[in-house]
DOROLUM-307724 format. One record per residue (C-alpha): x, y, z. Coordinates in steps of 0.5 Angstrom, whole numbers, padded with zeros to 4 digits. Layout:
REM residues N
{east->X, north->Y, up->Z} .
...
//
This chain:
REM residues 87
{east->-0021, north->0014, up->0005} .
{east->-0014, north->0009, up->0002} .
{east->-0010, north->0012, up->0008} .
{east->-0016, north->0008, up->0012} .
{east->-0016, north->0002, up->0006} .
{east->-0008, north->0002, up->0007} .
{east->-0008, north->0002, up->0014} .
{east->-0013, north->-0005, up->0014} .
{east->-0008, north->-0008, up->0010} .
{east->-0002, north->-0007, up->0013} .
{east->-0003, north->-0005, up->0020} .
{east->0000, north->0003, up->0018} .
{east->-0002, north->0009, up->0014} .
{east->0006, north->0008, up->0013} .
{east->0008, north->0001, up->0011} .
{east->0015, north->0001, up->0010} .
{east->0015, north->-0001, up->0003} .
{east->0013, north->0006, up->0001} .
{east->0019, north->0010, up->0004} .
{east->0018, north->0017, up->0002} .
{east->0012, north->0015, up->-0003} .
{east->0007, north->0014, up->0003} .
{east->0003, north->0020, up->0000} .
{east->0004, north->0019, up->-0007} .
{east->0003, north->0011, up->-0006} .
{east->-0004, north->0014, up->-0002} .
{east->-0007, north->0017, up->-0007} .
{east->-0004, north->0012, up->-0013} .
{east->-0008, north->0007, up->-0008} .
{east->-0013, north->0012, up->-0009} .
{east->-0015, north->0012, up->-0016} .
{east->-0013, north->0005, up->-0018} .
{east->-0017, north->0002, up->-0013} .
{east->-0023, north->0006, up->-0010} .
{east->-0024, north->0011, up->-0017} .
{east->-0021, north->0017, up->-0015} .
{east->-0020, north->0022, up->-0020} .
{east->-0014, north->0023, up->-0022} .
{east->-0014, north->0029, up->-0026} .
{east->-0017, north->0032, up->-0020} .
{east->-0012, north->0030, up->-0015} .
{east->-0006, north->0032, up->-0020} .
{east->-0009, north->0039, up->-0019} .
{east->-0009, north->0040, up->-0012} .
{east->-0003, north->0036, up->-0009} .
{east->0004, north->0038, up->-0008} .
{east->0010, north->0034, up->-0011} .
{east->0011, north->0030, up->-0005} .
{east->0005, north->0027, up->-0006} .
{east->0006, north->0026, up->-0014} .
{east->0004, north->0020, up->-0018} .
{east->0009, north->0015, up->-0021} .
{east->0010, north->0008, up->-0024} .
{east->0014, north->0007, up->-0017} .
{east->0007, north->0009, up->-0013} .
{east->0003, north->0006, up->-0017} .
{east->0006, north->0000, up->-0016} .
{east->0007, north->0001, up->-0008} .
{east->0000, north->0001, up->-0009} .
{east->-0001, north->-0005, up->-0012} .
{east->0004, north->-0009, up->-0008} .
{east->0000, north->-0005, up->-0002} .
{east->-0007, north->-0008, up->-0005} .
{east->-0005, north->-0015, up->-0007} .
{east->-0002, north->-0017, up->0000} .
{east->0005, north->-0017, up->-0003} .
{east->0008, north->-0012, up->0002} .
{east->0013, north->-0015, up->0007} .
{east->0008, north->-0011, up->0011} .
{east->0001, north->-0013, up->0009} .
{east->-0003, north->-0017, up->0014} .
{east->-0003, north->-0023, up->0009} .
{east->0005, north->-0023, up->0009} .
{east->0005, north->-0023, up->0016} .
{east->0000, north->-0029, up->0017} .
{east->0004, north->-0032, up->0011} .
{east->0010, north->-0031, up->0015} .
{east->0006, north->-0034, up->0022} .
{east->0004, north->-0040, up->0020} .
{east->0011, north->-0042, up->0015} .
{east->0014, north->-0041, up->0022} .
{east->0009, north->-0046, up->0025} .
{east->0009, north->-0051, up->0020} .
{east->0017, north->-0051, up->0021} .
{east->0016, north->-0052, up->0029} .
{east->0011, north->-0058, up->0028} .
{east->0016, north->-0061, up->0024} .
//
């Protein structure tokens, strides 16, 4: 489901904001924000999916529309661009 959640955010379940901690920025979306257990996915999950401060905080950016990918960034960008042509 947070690959699905991060898709709605930012047009991809890969945002380039999270480099090669897709699968760990994915399951630190998880337990920050849908209430994943963490204990248990540190259980079943390999190295490349290993949660950090680093996937956390990809995590947050994802969440909070600060990615440079994020949907809001995108919209934010548009209408900057906009806002410029009119002047």
């Amino acid at each position: 489901m947070s690959h699905r959640e991060i898709w709605a955010r930012c047009g991809t379940a890969g945002p380039p904001v999270a480099g090669n901690l897709i699968g760990a920025a994915t399951n630190s979306y998880a337990v920050k924000y849908m209430g994943a257990d963490k204990s248990q996915i540190e259980s079943t999950q390999g190295e490349d999916y290993k949660m950090t401060q680093q996937s956390d905080a990809v995590a947050e950016a994802i969440h909070s529309g600060d990615a440079p990918n994020s949907r809001r960034a995108v919209c934010n960008k548009a209408l900057r661009e906009m806002i410029d042509e009119q002047r």
